[in-house]
C-alpha positions in Angstrom: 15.1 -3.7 87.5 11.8 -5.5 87.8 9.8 -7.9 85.6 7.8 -4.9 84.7 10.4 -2.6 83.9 12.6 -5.1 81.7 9.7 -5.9 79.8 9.1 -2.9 78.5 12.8 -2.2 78.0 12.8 -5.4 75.5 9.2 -4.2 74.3 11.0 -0.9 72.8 14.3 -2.6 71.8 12.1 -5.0 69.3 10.4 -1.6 68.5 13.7 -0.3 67.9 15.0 -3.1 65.4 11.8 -3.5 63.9 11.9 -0.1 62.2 15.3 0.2 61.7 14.4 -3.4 59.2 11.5 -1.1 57.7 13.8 1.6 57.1 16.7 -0.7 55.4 13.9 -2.9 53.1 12.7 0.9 51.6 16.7 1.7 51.2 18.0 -1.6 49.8 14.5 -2.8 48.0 12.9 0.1 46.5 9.2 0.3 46.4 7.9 -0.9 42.7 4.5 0.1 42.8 4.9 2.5 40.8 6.8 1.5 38.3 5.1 -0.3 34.8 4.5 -3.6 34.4 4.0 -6.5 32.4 2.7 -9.2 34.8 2.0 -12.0 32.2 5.9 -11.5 30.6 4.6 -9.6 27.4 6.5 -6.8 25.9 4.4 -4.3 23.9 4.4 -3.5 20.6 5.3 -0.5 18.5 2.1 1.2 17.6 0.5 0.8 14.2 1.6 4.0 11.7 -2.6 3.7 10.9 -5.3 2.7 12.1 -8.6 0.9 10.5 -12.0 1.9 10.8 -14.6 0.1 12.4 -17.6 0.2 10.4 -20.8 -1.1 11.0 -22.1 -3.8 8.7 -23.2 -1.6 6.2 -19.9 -0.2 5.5 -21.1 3.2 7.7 -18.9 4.9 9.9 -19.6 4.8 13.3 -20.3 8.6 15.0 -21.2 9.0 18.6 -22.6 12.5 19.8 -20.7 14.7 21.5 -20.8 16.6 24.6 -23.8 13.9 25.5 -22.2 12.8 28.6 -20.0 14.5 31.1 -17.1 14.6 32.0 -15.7 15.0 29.0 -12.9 12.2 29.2 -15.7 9.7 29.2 -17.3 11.1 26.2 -16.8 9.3 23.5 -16.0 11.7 20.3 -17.1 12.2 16.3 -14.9 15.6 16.3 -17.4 17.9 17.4 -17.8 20.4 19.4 -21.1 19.0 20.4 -23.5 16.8 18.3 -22.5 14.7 15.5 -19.3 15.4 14.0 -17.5 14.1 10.7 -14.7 11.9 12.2 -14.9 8.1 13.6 -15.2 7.4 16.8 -13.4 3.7 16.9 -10.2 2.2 15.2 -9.0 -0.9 15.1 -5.3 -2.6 14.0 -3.6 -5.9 14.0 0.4 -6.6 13.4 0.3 -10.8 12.8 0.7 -10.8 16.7 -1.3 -7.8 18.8 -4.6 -6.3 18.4 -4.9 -2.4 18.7 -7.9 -1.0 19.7 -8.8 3.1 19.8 -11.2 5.4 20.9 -12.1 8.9 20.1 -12.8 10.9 23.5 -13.5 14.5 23.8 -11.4 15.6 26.7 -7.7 14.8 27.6 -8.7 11.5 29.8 -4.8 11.3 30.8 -4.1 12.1 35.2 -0.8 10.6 35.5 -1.5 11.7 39.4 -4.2 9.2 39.5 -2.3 6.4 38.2 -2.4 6.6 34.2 -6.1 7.8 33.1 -8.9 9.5 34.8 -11.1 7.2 37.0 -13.1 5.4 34.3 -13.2 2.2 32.0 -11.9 2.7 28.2 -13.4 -1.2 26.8 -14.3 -2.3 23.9 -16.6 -5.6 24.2 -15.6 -8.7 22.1 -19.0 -10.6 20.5 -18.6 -13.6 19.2 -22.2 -14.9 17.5 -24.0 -12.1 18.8 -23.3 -13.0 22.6 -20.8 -10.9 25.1 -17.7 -13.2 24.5 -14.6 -10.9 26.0 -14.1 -7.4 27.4 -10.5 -6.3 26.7 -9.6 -2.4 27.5 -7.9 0.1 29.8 -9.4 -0.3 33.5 -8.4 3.6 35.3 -10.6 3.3 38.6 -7.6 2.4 40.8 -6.7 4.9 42.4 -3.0 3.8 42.7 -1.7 1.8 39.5 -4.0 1.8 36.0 -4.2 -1.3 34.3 -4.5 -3.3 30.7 -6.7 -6.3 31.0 -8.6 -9.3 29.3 -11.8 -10.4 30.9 -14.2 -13.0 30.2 -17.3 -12.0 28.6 -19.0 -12.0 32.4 -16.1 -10.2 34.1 -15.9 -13.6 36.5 -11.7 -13.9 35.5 -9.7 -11.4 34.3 -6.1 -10.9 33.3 -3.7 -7.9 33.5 -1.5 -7.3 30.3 0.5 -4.1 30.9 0.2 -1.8 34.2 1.1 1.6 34.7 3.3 3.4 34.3 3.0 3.0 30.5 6.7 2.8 29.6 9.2 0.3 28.3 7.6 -3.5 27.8 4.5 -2.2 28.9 3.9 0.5 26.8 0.2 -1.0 26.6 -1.5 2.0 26.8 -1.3 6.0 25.8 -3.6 8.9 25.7 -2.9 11.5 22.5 -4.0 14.3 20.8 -6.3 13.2 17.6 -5.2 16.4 15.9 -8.8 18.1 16.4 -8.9 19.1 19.9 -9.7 15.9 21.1 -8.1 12.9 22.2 -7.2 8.8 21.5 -7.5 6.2 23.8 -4.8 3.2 22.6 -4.4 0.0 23.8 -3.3 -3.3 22.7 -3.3 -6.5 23.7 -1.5 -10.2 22.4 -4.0 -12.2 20.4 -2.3 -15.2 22.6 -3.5 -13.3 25.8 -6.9 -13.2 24.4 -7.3 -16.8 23.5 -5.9 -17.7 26.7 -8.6 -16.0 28.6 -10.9 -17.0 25.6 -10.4 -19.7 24.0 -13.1 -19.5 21.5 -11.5 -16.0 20.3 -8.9 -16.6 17.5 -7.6 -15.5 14.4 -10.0 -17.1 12.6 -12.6 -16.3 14.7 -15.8 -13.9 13.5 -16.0 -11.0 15.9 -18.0 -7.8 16.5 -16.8 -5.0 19.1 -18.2 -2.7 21.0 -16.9 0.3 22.6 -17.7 2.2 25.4 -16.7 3.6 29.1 -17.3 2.7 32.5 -17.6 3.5 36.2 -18.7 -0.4 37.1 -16.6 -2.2 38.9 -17.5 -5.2 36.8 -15.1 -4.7 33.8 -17.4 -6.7 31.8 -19.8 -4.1 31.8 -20.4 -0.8 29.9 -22.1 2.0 31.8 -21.1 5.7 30.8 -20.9 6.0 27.1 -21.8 3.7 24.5 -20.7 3.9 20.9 -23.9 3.5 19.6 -27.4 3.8 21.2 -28.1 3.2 24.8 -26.8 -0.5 25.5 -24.3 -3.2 24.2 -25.6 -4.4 21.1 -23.9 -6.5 18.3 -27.3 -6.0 15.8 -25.7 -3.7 13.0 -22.0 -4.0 13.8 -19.0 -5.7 11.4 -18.2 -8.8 11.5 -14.2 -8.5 11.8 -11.1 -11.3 12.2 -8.0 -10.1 14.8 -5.8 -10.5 11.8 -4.4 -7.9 9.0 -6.4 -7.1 6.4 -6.5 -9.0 3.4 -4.8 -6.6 0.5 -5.8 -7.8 -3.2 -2.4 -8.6 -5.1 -1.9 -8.4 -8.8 0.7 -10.1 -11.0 1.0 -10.2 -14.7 3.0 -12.1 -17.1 3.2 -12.5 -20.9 3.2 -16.0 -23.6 3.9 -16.0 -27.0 1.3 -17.6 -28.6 2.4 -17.1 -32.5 4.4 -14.9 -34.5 8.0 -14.3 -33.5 9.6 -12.4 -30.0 11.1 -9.8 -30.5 8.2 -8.6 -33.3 9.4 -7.6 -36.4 8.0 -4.8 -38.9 5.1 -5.8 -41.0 4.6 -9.2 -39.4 1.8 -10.2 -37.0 3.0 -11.6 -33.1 0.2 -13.1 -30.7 0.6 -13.0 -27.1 -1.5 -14.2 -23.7 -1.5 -12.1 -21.0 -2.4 -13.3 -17.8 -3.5 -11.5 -14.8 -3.2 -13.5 -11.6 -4.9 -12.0 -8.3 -5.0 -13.4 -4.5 -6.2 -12.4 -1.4 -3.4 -11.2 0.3 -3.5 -12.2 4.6 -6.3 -13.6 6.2 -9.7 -12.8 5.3 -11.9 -13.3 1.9 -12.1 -10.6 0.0 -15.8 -9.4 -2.3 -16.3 -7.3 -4.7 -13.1 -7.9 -6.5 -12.1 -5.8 -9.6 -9.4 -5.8 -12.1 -9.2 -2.5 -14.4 -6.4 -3.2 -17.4 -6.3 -0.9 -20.4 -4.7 -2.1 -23.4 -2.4 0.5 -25.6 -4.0 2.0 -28.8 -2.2 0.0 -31.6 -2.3 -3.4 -29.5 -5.3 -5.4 -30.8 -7.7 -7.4 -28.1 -8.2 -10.8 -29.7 -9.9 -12.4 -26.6 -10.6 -12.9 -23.5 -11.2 -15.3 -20.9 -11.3 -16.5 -17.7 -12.4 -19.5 -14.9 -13.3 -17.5 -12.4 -16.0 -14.6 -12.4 -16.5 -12.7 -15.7 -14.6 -10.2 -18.1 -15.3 -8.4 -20.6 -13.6 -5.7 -22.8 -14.9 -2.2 -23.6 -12.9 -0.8 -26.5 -9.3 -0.8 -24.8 -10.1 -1.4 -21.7 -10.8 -5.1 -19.8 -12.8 -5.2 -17.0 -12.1 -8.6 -15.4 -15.0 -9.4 -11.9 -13.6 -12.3 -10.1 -16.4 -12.2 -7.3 -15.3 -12.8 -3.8 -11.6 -14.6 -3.6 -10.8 -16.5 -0.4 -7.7 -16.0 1.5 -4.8 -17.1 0.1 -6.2 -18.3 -3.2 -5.2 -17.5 -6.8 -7.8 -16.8 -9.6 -6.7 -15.8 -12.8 -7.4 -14.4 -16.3 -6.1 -14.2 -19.8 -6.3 -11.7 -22.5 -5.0 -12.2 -25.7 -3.5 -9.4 -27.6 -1.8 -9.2 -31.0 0.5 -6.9 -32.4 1.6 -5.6 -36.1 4.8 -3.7 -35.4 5.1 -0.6 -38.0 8.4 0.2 -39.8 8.4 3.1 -37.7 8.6 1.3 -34.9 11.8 -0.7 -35.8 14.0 -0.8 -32.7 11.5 1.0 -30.6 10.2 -1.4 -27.2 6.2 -1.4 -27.6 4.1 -1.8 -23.9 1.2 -4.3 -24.6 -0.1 -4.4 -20.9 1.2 -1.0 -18.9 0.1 -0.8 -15.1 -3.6 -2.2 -14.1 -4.8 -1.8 -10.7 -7.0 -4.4 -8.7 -9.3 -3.8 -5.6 -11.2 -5.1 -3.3 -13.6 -4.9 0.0 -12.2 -6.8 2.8 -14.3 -8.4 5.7 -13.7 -5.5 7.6 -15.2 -2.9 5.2 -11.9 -1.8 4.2 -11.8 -0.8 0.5 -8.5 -1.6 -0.5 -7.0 -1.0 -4.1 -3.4 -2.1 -5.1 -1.5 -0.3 -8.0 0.6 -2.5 -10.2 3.6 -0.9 -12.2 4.8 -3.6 -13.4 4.2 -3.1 -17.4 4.6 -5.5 -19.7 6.9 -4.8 -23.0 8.4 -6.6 -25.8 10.9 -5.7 -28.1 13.1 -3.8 -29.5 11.3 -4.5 -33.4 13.5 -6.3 -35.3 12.8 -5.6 -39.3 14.1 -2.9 -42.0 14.9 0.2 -40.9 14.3 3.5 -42.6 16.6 6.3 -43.8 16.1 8.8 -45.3 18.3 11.4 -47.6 17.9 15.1 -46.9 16.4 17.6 -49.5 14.1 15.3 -51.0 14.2 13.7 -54.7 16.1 16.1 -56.7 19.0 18.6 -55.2 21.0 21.5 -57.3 24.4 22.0 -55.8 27.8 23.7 -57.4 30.0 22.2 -54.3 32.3 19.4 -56.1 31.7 18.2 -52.6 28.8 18.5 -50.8 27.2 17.1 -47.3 24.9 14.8 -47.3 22.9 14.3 -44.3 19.6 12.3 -43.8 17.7 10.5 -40.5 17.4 6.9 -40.0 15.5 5.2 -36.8 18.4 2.4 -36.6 20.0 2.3 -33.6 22.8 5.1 -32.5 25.9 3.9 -33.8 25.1 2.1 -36.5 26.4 2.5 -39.9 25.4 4.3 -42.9 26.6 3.6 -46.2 27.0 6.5 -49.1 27.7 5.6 -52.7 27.4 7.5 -55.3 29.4 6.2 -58.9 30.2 3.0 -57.4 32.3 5.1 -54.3 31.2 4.3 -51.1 31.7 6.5 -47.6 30.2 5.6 -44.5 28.7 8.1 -42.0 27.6 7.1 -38.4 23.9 7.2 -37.0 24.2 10.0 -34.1 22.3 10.8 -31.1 19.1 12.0 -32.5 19.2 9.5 -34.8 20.7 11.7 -37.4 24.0 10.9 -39.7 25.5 13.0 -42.0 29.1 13.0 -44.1 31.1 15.3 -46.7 31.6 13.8 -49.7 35.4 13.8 -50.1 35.6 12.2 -54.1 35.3 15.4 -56.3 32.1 15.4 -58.6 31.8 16.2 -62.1 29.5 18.6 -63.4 26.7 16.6 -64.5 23.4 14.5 -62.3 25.2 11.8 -59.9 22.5 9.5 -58.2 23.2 9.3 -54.8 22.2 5.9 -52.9 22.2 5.9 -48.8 21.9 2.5 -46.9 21.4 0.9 -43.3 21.3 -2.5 -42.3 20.0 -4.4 -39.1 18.0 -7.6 -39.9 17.3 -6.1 -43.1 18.6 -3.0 -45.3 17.0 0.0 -45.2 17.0 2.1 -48.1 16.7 5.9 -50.0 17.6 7.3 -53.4 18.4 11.0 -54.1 19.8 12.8 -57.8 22.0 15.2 -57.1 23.3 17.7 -59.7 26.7 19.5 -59.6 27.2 22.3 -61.5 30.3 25.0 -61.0 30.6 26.4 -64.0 30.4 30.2 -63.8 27.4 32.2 -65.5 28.3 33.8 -68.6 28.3 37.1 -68.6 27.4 39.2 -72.0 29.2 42.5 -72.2 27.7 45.0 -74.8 29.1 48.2 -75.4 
């Protein structure tokens, strides 16, 4: 064999071995790209059960037209068929941890052929003072794996959050029905991820967002479809925080001021009542407003408070605390007295029930907390009533008859029957009812009848009762 020859005999062996190693990397190390990703070590969240609105600064909804640009799964949607329709077009949510964005679009914008989404840009640009800060959404121009990703507010550096395929820890991103015919975009990002590409974006941070979709290959820029108008523009827009909203939180509580507690019948007892109120996560809340109606036979003696005003409109208190920042507690009294009745012994009297609070968050979120948590005191302590059947004066010819009557002491209690120094007790029923049969024969003549129950005091009624058995006479005449 020549030099020739057993050259090209050692060319085709390294040929040879050379795909065989191919062949055995694809068998023993399976190609990945494919499969989802999360390159920074993230795991994605569960989605949010709800989404927020994102308002402009007037507390609007935002709208965009439909059926103004094609295709359709770069249109960005209001619910209509075409023109402006009734729904929101963006959403936004926050879990402590991860921000959600979402966008209304008109067609299904979901090609899991194409790696994830149809070949455009879902982004929503951060603003931070009114200047392009960060551009965070769903980049689906590859044409081989789809992509979550943080940019800078020039598109210079970027990072990628979650790739496709959208599964697992890097569920990132989804594309569902909106219930309407059309379609969501979702995706989410860690607010760490955005601070790390950011740093000037935190929590505490006053943003406004833009959405939109693109062709460019700058992911920094919108080109297709713009929420609003023609151009990225912060002029107009909310000013939000990548935090929860803030929820306005009432408690109440209850002082004795005078009088004794548990009330008692015919005596006077004064109490405070005082409504506390904080702004519940991490934004201020305006336009605070506490709503407390007071029970009819509960008197308002006064009110007061440090912070805003409150003032009280027959039964109802109006208490305006103004604009409460996060985490603080402002507070309120009202002072109430009551004058329990004797028809009210033992009975539990509500002198605060339920009040609600509410309250505009930073993000135009108008958010009202009911409170259930009713304030009662009792039972009334005092006399009780009772009171004999039949009234004043009762005819009967049984030697002995039953007596019966209603008291409102408590079930169970006793009720004591005397009549010519002979007592008999009787028990208070369900229904606060109690009745007996007299078992000491009675004479023909008027017995008074004397009926008694006692609690902190004696309750008391008086009744003449007269026996008479003697048969009519009867005249015979012939």
């Amino acid at each position: 064999m020549n030099f020739k020859s057993q050259s090209y005999y050692l060319s085709l062996k390294r040929r040879y071995f050379f795909s065989l190693l191919i062949l055995f990397s694809f068998l023993v190390f399976p190609n990945n790209s494919k499969a989802g990703n999360s390159p920074l070590g993230d795991t994605a969240a569960a989605w949010p059960g709800s989404f927020s609105i994102y308002h402009k600064a007037d507390g609007s909804q935002i709208r965009d037209v439909d059926g103004d640009q094609n295709p359709g799964y770069a249109d960005i949607s209001s619910g209509a068929t075409s023109g402006v329709g009734s729904l929101p077009s963006v959403y936004l949510a926050y879990d402590g941890k991860n921000v959600f964005f979402r966008l209304r679009i008109h067609d299904d914008p979901s090609d899991a052929s194409h790696g994830g989404f149809k070949s455009f840009a879902y982004s929503v640009v951060v603003g931070v003072g009114g200047t392009q800060t960060a551009v965070i959404g769903v980049n689906g121009k590859s044409a081989q794996v789809d992509e979550v990703y943080i940019a800078n507010g020039d598109g210079s550096q970027s990072s990628i959050i979650y790739t496709y395929p959208f599964t697992g820890i890097s569920t990132g991103a989804r594309a569902i029905s909106d219930g309407s015919g059309h379609f969501f975009v979702d995706f989410q990002v860690p607010l760490s991820k955005i601070t790390q590409r950011v740093p000037s974006i935190t929590a505490s941070t006053p943003v406004q967002l833009f959405y939109g979709t693109s062709t460019a290959g700058n992911l920094s820029v919108i080109n297709k479809d713009y929420m609003t108008g023609s151009s990225v523009t912060f002029t107009g827009l909310a000013t939000v925080y990548f935090s929860s909203p803030s929820v306005p939180t009432l408690t109440k509580s209850s002082t004795l001021v005078s009088g004794v507690n548990p009330p008692t019948t015919g005596q006077t007892t004064t109490y405070d009542l005082t409504l506390s109120l904080v702004a519940a996560g991490a934004n201020a809340l305006s336009g605070t407003l506490v709503n407390d109606t007071i029970p009819t036979g509960v008197s308002i003696v006064t009110t007061s408070t440090a912070t805003g005003t409150i003032v009280a409109n027959g039964q109802v208190v109006s208490w305006n605390p103004g604009t409460i920042q996060p985490g603080v507690n402002v507070s309120a009294t009202i002072r109430v007295s009551v004058t329990p009745t004797i028809s009210q012994y033992g009975s539990t009297l509500t002198i605060n029930p339920g009040a609600y609070s509410s309250g505009t968050d930073v993000q135009k979120n108008v958010l009202t907390k009911d409170t259930s948590n009713a304030i009662t005191v009792g039972p009334v302590r005092g006399t009780p009533q009772i009171t004999i059947s039949g009234g004043e004066n009762v005819l009967t010819n049984d030697n002995t008859p039953t007596i019966s009557g209603t008291t409102n002491a408590n079930n169970g209690s006793v009720v004591t029957v005397t009549i010519n120094g002979i007592s008999q007790t009787a028990t208070v029923q369900s229904g606060v009812t109690w009745t007996l049969t007299w078992t000491t024969s009675l004479s023909n003549t008027t017995h008074t009848v004397n009926a008694s129950v006692t609690a902190e005091g004696t309750g008391t009624d008086t009744q003449s009762i007269t026996n008479d058995t003697t048969p009519p006479t009867v005249a015979v005449t012939s």
